[in-house]
Structures are given as structure tokens and as C-alpha cells.
FIZA-287734 format. One record per residue: x, y, z of N, C-alpha, C in turn; residue in one letter. Coordinates in steps of 0.1 Angstrom, whole numbers. Atoms other than C-alpha are relative to their C-alpha. Example, Ala and Ser with C-alpha at 12.3 -4.5 7.8 and 13.67 -1.06 7.14 Angstrom:
BEGIN
<drenba><n_c1>9</n_c1><n_c2>-12</n_c2><n_c3>0</n_c3><ca_c1>123</ca_c1><ca_c2>-45</ca_c2><ca_c3>78</ca_c3><c_c1>9</c_c1><c_c2>12</c_c2><c_c3>0</c_c3><code>A</code></drenba>
<drenba><n_c1>-9</n_c1><n_c2>-11</n_c2><n_c3>0</n_c3><ca_c1>137</ca_c1><ca_c2>-11</ca_c2><ca_c3>71</ca_c3><c_c1>-8</c_c1><c_c2>11</c_c2><c_c3>8</c_c3><code>S</code></drenba>
***
This chain:
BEGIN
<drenba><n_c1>11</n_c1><n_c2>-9</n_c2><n_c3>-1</n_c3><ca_c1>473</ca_c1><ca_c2>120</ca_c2><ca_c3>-635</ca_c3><c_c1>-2</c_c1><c_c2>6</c_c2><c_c3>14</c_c3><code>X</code></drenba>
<drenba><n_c1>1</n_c1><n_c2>-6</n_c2><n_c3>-15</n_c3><ca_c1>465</ca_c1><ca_c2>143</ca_c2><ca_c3>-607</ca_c3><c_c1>-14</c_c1><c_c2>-4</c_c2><c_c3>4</c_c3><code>X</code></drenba>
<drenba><n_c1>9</n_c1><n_c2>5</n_c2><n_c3>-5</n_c3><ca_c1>434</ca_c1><ca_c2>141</ca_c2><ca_c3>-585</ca_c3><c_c1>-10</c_c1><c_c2>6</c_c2><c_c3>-11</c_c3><code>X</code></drenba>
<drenba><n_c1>10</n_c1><n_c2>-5</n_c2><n_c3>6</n_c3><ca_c1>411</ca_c1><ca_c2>166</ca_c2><ca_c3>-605</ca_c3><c_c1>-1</c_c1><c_c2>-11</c_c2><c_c3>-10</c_c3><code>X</code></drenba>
<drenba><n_c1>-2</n_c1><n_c2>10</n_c2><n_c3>10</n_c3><ca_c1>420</ca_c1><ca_c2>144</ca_c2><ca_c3>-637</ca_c3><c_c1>-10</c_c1><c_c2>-9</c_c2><c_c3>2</c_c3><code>X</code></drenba>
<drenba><n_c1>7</n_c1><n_c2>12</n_c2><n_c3>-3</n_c3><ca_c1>411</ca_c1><ca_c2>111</ca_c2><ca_c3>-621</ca_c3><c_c1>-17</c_c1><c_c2>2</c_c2><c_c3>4</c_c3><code>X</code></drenba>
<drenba><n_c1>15</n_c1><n_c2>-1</n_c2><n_c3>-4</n_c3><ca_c1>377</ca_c1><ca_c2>126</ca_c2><ca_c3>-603</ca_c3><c_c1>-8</c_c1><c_c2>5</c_c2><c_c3>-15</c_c3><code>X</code></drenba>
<drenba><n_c1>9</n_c1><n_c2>-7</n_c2><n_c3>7</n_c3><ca_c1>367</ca_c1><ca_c2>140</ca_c2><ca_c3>-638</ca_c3><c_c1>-6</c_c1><c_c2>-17</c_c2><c_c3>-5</c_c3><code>X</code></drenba>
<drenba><n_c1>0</n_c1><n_c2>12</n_c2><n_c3>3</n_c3><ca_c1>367</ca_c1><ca_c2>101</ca_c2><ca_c3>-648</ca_c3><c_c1>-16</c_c1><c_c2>-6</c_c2><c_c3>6</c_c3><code>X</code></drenba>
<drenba><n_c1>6</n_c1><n_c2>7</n_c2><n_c3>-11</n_c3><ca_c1>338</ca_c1><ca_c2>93</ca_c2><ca_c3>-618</ca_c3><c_c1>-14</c_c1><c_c2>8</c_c2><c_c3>-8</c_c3><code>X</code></drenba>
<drenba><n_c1>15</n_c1><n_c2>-4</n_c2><n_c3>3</n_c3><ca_c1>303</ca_c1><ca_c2>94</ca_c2><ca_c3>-640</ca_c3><c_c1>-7</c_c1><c_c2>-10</c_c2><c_c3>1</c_c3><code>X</code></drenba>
<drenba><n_c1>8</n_c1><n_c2>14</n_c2><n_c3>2</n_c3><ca_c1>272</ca_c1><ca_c2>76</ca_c2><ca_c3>-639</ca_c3><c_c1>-1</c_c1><c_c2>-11</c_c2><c_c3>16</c_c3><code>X</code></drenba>
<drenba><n_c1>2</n_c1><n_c2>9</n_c2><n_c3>-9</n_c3><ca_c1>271</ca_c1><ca_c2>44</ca_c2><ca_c3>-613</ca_c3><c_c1>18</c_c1><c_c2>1</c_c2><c_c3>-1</c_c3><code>X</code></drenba>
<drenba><n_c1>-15</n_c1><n_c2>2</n_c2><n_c3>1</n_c3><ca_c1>311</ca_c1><ca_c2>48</ca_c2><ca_c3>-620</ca_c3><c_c1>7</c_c1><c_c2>10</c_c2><c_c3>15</c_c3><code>X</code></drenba>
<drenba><n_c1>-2</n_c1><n_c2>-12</n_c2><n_c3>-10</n_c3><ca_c1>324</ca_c1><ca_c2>63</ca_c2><ca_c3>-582</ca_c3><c_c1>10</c_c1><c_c2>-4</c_c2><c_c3>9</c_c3><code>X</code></drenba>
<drenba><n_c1>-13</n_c1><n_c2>3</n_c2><n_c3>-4</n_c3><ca_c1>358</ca_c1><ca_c2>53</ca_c2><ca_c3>-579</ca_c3><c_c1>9</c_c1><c_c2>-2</c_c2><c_c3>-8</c_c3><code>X</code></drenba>
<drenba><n_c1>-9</n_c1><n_c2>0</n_c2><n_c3>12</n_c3><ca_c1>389</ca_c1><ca_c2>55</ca_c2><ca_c3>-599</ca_c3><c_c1>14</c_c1><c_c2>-6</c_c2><c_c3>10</c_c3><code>X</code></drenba>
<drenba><n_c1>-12</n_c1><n_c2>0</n_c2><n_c3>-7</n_c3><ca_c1>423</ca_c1><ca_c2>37</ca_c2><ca_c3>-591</ca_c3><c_c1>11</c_c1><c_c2>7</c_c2><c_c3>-1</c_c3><code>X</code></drenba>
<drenba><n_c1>-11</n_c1><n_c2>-15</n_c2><n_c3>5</n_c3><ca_c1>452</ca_c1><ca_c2>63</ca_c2><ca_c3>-584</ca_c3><c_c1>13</c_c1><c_c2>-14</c_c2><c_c3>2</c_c3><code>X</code></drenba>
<drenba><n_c1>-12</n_c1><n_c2>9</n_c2><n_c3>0</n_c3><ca_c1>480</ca_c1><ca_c2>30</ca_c2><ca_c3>-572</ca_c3><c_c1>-6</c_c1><c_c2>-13</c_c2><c_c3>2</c_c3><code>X</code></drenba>
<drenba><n_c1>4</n_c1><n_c2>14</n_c2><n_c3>-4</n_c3><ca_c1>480</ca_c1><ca_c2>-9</ca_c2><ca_c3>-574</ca_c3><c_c1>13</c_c1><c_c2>-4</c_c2><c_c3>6</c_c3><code>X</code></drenba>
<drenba><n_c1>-18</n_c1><n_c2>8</n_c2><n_c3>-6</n_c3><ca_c1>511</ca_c1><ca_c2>-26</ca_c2><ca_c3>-555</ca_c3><c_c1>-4</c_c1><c_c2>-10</c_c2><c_c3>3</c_c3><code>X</code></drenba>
<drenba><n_c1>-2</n_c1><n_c2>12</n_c2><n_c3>-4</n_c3><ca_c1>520</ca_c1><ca_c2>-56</ca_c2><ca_c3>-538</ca_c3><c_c1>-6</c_c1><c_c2>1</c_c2><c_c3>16</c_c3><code>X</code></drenba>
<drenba><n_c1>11</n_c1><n_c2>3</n_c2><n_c3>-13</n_c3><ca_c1>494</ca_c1><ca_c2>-66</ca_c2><ca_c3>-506</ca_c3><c_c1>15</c_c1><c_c2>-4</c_c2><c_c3>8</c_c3><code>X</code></drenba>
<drenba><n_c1>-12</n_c1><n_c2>-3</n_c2><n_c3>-14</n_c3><ca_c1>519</ca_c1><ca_c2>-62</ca_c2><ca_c3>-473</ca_c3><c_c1>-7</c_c1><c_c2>-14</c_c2><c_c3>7</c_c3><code>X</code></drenba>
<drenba><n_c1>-4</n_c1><n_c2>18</n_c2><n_c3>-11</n_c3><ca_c1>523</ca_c1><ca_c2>-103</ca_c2><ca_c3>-457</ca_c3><c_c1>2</c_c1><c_c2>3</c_c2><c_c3>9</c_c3><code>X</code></drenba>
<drenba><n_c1>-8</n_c1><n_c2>-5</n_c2><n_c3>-10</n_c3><ca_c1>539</ca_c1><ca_c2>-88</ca_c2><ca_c3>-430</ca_c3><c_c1>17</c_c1><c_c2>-3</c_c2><c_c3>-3</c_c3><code>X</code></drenba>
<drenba><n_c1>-8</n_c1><n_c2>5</n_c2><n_c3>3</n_c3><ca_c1>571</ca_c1><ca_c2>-105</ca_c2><ca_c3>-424</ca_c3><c_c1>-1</c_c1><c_c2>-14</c_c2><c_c3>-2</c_c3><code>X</code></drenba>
<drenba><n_c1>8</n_c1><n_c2>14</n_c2><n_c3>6</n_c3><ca_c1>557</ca_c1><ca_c2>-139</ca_c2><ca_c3>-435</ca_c3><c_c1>-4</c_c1><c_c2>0</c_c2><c_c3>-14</c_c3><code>X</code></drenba>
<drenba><n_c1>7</n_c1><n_c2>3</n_c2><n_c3>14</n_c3><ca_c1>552</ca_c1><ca_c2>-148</ca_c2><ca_c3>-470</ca_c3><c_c1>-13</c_c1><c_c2>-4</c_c2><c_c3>-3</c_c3><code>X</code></drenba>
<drenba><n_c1>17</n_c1><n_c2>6</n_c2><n_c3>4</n_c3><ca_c1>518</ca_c1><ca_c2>-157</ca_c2><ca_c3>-487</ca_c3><c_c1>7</c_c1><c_c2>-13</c_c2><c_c3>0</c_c3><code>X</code></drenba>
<drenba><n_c1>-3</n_c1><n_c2>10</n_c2><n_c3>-3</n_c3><ca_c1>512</ca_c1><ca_c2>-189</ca_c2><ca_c3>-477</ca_c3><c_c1>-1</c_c1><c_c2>-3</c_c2><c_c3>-16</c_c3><code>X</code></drenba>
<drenba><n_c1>3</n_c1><n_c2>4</n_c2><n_c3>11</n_c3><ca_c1>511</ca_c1><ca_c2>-210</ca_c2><ca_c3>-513</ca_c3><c_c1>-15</c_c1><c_c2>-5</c_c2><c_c3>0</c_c3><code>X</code></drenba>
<drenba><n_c1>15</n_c1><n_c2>2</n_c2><n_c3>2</n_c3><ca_c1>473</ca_c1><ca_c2>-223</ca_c2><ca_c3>-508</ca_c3><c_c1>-8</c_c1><c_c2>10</c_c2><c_c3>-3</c_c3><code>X</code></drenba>
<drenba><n_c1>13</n_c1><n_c2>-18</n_c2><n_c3>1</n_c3><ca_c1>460</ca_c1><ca_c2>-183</ca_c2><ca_c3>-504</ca_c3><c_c1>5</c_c1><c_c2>7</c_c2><c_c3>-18</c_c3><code>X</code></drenba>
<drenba><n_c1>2</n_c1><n_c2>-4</n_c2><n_c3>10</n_c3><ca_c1>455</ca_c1><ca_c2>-165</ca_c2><ca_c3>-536</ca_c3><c_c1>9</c_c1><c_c2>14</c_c2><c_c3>2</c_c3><code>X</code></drenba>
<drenba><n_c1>-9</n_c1><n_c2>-14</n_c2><n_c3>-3</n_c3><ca_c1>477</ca_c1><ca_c2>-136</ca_c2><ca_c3>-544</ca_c3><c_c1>-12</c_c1><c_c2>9</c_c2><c_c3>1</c_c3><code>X</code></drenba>
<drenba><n_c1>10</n_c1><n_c2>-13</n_c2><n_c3>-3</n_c3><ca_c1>465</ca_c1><ca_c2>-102</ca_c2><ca_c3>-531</ca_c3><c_c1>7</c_c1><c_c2>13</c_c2><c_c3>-3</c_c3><code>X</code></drenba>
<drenba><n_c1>-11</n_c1><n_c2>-9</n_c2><n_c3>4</n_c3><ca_c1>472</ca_c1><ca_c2>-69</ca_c2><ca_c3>-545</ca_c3><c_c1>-8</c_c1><c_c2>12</c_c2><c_c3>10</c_c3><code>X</code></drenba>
<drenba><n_c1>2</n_c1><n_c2>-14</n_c2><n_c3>-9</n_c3><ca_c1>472</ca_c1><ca_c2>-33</ca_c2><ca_c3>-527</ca_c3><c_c1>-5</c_c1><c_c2>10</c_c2><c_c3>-9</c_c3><code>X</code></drenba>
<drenba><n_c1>2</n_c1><n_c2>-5</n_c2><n_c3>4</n_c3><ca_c1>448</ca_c1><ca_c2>-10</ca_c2><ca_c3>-542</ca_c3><c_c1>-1</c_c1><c_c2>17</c_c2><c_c3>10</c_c3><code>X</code></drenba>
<drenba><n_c1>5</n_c1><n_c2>-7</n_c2><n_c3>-4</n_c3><ca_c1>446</ca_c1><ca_c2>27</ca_c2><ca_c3>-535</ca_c3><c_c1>-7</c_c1><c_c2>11</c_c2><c_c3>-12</c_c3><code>X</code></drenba>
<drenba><n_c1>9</n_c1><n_c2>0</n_c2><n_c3>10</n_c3><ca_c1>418</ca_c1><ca_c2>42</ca_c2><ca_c3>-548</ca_c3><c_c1>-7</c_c1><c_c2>16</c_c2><c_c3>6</c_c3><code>X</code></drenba>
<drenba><n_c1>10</n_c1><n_c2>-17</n_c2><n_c3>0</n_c3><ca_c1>398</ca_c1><ca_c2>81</ca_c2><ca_c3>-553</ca_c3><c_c1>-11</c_c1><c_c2>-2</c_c2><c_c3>-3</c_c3><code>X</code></drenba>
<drenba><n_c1>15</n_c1><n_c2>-6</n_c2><n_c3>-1</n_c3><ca_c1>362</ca_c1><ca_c2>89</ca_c2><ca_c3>-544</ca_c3><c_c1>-1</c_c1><c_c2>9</c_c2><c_c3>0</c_c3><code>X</code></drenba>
<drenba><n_c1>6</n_c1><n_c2>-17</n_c2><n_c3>-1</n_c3><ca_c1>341</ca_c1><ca_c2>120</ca_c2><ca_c3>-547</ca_c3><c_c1>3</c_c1><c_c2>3</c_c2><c_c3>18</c_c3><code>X</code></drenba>
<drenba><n_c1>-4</n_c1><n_c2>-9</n_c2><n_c3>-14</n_c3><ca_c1>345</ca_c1><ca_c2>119</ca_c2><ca_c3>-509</ca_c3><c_c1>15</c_c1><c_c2>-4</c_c2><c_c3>8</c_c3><code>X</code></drenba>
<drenba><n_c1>-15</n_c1><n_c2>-3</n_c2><n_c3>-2</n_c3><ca_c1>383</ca_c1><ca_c2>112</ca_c2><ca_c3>-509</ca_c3><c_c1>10</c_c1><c_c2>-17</c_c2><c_c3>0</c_c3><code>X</code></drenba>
<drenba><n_c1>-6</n_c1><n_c2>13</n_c2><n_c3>9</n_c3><ca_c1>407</ca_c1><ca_c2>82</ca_c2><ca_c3>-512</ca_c3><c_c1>-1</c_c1><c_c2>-10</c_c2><c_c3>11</c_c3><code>X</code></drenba>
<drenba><n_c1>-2</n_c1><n_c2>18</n_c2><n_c3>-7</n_c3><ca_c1>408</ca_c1><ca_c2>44</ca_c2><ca_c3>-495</ca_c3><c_c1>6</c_c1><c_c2>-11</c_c2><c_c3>-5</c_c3><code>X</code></drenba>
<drenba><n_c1>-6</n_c1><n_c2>6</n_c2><n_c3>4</n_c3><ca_c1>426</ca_c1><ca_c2>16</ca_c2><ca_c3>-494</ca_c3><c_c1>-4</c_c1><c_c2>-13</c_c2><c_c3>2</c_c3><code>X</code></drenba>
<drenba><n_c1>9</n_c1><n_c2>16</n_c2><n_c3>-1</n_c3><ca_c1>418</ca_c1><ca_c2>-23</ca_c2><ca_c3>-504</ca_c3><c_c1>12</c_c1><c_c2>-8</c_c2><c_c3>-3</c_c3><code>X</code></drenba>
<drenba><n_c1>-5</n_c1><n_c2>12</n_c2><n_c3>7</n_c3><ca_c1>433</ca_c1><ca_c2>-54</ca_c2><ca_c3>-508</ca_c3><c_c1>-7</c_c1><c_c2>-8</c_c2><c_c3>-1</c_c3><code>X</code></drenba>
<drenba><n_c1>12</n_c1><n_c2>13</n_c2><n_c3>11</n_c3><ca_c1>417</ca_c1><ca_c2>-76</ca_c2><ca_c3>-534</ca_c3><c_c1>10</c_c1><c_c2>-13</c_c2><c_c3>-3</c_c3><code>X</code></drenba>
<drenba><n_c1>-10</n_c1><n_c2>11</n_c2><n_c3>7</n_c3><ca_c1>426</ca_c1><ca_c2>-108</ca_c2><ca_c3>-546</ca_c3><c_c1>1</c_c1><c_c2>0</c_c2><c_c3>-16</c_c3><code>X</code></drenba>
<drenba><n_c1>-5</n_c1><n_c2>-4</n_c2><n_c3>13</n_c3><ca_c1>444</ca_c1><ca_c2>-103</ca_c2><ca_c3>-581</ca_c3><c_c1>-7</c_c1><c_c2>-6</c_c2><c_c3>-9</c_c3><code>X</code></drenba>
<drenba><n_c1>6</n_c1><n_c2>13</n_c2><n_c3>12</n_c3><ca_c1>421</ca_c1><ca_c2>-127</ca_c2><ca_c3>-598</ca_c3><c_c1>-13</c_c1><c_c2>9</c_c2><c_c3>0</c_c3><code>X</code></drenba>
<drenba><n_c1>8</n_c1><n_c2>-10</n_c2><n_c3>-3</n_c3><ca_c1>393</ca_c1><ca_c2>-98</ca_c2><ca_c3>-587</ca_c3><c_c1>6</c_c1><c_c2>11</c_c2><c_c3>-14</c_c3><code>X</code></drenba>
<drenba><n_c1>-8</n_c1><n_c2>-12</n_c2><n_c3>5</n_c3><ca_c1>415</ca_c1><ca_c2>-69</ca_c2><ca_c3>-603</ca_c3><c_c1>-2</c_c1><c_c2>-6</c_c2><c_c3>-16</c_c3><code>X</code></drenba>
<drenba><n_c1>-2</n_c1><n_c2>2</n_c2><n_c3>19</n_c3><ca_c1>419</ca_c1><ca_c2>-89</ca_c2><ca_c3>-636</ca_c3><c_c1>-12</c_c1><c_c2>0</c_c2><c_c3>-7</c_c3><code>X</code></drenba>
<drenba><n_c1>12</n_c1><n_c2>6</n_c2><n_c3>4</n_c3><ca_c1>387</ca_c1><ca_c2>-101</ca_c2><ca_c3>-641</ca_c3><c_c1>-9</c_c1><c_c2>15</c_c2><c_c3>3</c_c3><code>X</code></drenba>
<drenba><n_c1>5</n_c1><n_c2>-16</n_c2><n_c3>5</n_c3><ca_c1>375</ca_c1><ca_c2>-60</ca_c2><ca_c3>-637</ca_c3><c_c1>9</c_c1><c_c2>5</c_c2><c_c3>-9</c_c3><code>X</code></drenba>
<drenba><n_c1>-7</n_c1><n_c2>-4</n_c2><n_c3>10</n_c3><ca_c1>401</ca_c1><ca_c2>-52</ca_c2><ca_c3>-658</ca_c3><c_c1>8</c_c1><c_c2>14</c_c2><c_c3>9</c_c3><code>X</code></drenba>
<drenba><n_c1>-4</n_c1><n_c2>-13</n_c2><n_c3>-5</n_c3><ca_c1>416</ca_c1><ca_c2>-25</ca_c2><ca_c3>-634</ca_c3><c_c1>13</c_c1><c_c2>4</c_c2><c_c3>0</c_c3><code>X</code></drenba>
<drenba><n_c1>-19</n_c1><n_c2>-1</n_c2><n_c3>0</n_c3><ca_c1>447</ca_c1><ca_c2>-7</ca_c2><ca_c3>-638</ca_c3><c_c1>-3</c_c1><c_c2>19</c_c2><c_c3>6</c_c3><code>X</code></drenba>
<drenba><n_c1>3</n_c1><n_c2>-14</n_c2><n_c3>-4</n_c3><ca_c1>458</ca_c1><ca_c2>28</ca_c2><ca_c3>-626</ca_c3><c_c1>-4</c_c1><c_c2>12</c_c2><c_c3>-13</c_c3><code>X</code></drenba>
<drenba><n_c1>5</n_c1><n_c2>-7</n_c2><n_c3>5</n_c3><ca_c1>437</ca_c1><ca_c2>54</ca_c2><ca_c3>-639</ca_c3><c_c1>-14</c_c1><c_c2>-6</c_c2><c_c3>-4</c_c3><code>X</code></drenba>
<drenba><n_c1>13</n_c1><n_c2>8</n_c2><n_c3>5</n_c3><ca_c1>403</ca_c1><ca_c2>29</ca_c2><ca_c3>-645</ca_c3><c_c1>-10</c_c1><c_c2>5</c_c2><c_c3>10</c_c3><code>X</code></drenba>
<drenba><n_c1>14</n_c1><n_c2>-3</n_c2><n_c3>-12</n_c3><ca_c1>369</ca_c1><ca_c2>43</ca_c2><ca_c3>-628</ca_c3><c_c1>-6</c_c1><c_c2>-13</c_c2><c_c3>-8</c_c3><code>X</code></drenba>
<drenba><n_c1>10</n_c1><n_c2>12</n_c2><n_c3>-1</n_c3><ca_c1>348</ca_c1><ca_c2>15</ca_c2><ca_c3>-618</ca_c3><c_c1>-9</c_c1><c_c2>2</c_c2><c_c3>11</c_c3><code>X</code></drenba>
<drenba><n_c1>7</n_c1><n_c2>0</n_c2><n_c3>-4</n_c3><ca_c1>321</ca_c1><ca_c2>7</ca_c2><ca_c3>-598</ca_c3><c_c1>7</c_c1><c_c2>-4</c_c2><c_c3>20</c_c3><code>X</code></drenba>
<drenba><n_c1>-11</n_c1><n_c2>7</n_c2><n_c3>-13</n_c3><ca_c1>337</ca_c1><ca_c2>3</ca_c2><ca_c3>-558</ca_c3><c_c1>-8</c_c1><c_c2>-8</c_c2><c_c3>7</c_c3><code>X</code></drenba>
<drenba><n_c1>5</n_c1><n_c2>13</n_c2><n_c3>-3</n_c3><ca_c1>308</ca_c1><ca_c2>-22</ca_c2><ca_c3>-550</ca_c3><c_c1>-1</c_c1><c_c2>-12</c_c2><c_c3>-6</c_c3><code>X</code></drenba>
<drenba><n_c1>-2</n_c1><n_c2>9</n_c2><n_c3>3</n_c3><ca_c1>321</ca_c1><ca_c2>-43</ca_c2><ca_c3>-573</ca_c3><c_c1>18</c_c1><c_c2>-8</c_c2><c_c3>7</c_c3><code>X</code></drenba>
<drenba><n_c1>-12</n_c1><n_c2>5</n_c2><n_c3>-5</n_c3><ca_c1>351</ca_c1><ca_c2>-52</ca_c2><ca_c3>-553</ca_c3><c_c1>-4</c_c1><c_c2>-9</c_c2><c_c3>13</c_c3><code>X</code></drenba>
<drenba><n_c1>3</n_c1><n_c2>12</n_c2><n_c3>-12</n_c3><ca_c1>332</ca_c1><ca_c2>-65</ca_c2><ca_c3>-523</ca_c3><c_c1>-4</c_c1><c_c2>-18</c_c2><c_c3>-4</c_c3><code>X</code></drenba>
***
């Protein structure tokens, strides 16, 4: 989907859509095994796009995949 697409998606309390999810950057160090996996969102607002890393147990439990408008105060 292109950007118009995705911003037509953003109604209501709904004021953010995700355009990519990937794999949260460790550096060159692996996730330790105690920490929770973390995934890399990049995501489109009415006032332009930002980038988060959530913990994937966040992501599931909104149900978010590319192309989902959601609320972006539910990520904090």
C-alpha cells in the first residue's frame, strides 16, 4: 500500500497505521535470553512516519501487522 492508502485507514481515535515490522537491531550482541523479544516497527501518522521497538508480546496482543491502524498510545 502506498502512503495515501495507509493514511486513508487513520479515523476516529485511530492515528497511526503500520507501513513495516522487522527484527529489533541487538547490535552486534544477541538478545540476552532473559529479555523478551523485540520487534522494529515503522509506522505512518497524519504528521509523518516514526520508528518503535515494542516487545512482540505488545504487537500480538494488539493484533498488529502491516497495514493495521491503531491507536499509537497504545504502544507506550
Amino acid at each position: 500500500m502506498d502512503q495515501e492508502q495507509l493514511l486513508f485507514k487513520l479515523r476516529g481515535d485511530l492515528d497511526a497505521v503500520v507501513m513495516q515490522i522487522g527484527e529489533a537491531d541487538y547490535g552486534c550482541e544477541e538478545r540476552p535470553e532473559e529479555e523478551e523479544r523485540r520487534v522494529f516497527l515503522r509506522i505512518l501518522t497524519r504528521r509523518g512516519q516514526v520508528c518503535r521497538e515494542v516487545p512482540e508480546p505488545l504487537l500480538e496482543r494488539l493484533g498488529l501487522e502491516e497495514g493495521t491502524a491503531f491507536r499509537l498510545k497504545d504502544l507506550s
